[in-house]
C-alpha positions as CSV (number, residue, x, y, z in Angstrom):
1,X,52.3,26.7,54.3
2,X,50.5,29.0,57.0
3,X,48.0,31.8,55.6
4,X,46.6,29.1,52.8
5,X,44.0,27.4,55.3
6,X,40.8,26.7,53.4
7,X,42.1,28.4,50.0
8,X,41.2,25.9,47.6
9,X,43.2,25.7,44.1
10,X,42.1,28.1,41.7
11,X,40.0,27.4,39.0
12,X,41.1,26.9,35.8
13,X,40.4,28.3,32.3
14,X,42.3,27.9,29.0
15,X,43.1,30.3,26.5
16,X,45.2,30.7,22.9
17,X,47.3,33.7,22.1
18,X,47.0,34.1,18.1
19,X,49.6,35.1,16.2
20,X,50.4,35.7,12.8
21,X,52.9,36.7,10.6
22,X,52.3,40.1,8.7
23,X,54.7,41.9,6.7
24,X,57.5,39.9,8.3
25,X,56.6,41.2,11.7
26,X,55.0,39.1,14.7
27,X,51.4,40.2,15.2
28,X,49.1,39.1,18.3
29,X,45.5,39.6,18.0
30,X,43.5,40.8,20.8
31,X,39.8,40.7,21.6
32,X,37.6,42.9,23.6
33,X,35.6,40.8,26.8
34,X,32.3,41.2,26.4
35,X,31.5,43.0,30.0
36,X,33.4,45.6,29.9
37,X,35.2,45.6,26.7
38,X,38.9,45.3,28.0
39,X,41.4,43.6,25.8
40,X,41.8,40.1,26.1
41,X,43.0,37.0,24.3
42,X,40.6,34.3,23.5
43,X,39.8,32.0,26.9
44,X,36.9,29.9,28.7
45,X,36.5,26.9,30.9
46,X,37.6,23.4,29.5
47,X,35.1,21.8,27.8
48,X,34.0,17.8,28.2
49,X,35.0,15.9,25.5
50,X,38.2,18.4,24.0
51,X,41.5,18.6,25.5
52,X,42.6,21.6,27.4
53,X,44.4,22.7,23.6
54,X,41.2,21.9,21.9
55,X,39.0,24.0,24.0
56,X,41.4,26.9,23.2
57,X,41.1,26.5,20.1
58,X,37.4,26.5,20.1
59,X,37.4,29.5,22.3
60,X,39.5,31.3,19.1
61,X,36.9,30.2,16.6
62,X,34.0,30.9,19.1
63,X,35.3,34.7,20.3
64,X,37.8,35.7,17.8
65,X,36.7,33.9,14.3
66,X,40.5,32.7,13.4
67,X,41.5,29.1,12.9
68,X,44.9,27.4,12.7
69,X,47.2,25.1,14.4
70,X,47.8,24.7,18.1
71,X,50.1,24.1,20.1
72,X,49.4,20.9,22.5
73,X,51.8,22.1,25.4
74,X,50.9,25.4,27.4
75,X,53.4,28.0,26.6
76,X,52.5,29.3,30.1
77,X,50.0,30.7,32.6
78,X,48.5,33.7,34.1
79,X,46.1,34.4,37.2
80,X,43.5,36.6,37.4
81,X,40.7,37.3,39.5
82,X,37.3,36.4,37.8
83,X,34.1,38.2,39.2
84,X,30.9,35.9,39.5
85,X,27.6,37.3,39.1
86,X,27.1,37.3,42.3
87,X,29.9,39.8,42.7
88,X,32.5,37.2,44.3
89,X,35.8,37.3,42.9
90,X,37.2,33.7,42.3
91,X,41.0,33.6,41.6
92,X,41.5,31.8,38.0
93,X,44.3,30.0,36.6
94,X,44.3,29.9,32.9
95,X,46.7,28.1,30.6
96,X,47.8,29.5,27.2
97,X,48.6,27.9,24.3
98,X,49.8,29.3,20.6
99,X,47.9,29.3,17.9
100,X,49.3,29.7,15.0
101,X,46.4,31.5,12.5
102,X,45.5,30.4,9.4
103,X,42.5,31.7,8.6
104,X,40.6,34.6,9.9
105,X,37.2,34.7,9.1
106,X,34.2,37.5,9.6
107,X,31.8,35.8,10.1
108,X,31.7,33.6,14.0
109,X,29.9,33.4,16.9
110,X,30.3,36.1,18.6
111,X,31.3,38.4,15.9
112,X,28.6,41.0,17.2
113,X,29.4,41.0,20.7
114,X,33.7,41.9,20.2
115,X,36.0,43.7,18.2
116,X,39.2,42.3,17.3
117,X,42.6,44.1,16.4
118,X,46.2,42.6,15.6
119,X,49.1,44.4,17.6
120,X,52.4,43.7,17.5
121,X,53.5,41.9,20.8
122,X,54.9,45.0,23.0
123,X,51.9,46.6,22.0
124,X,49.3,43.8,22.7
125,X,51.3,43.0,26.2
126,X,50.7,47.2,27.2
127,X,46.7,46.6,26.2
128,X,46.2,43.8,28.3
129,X,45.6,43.9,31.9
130,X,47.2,41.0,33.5
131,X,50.5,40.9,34.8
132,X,50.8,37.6,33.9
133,X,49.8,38.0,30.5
134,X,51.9,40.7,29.5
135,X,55.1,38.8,30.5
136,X,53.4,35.7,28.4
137,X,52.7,38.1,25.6
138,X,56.5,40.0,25.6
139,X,58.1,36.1,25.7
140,X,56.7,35.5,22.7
């Protein structure tokens, strides 16, 4: 246990992998972040009120404009390091859960503010940045 004095537990945010079936093929659907348009899934910080599978699937409405049925159970969990504003990097543990999409729609919150692209799931796992993530994404 030595080397983890004072390191509290990392934060946690939640987040939904959206997939789709198209043309009989597995599709994932990725998002660019708004700073500095890397690809992403749909993620935030739980939310008062929703369960940790209900603020995912907000976050998909809210970022990506797709709706459709989630998963209650994680499928798993990635780490990364988020950067603050005030250029502090906080490590970030965020749970994903499937969503299985229904209904994709153009217009959504932040339809201005990110593109979105569907990529079949060794593609979407190579566009992503997190190691984590890309294991997640290649399991599916």
């Amino acid at each position: 246990m030595s080397g983890m004095v004072g390191r509290r537990p990392p934060e946690m945010q939640v987040a939904a992998v959206c997939l789709r079936q198209h043309n009989g093929e597995k599709q994932v659907l990725l998002i660019t972040s708004r700073g500095t348009g890397r690809w992403v899934i749909p993620k935030g910080w739980p939310m008062r009120g929703r369960s940790l599978s209900g603020a995912a699937e907000q976050e998909s409405w809210e970022e990506a404009g797709v709706k459709g049925k989630i998963t209650t159970k994680a499928c798993g969990t990635y780490t990364y390091d988020k950067v603050l504003e005030s250029g502090l990097a906080i490590p970030v543990e965020v749970k994903v859960f499937k969503l299985d999409v229904k209904a994709v729609h153009d217009d959504f919150p932040e339809a201005q503010e990110r593109t979105r692209e569907w990529f079949a799931p060794k593609h979407a796992a190579e566009k992503v940045d997190e190691p984590g993530l890309q294991k997640l994404i290649r399991s599916l």
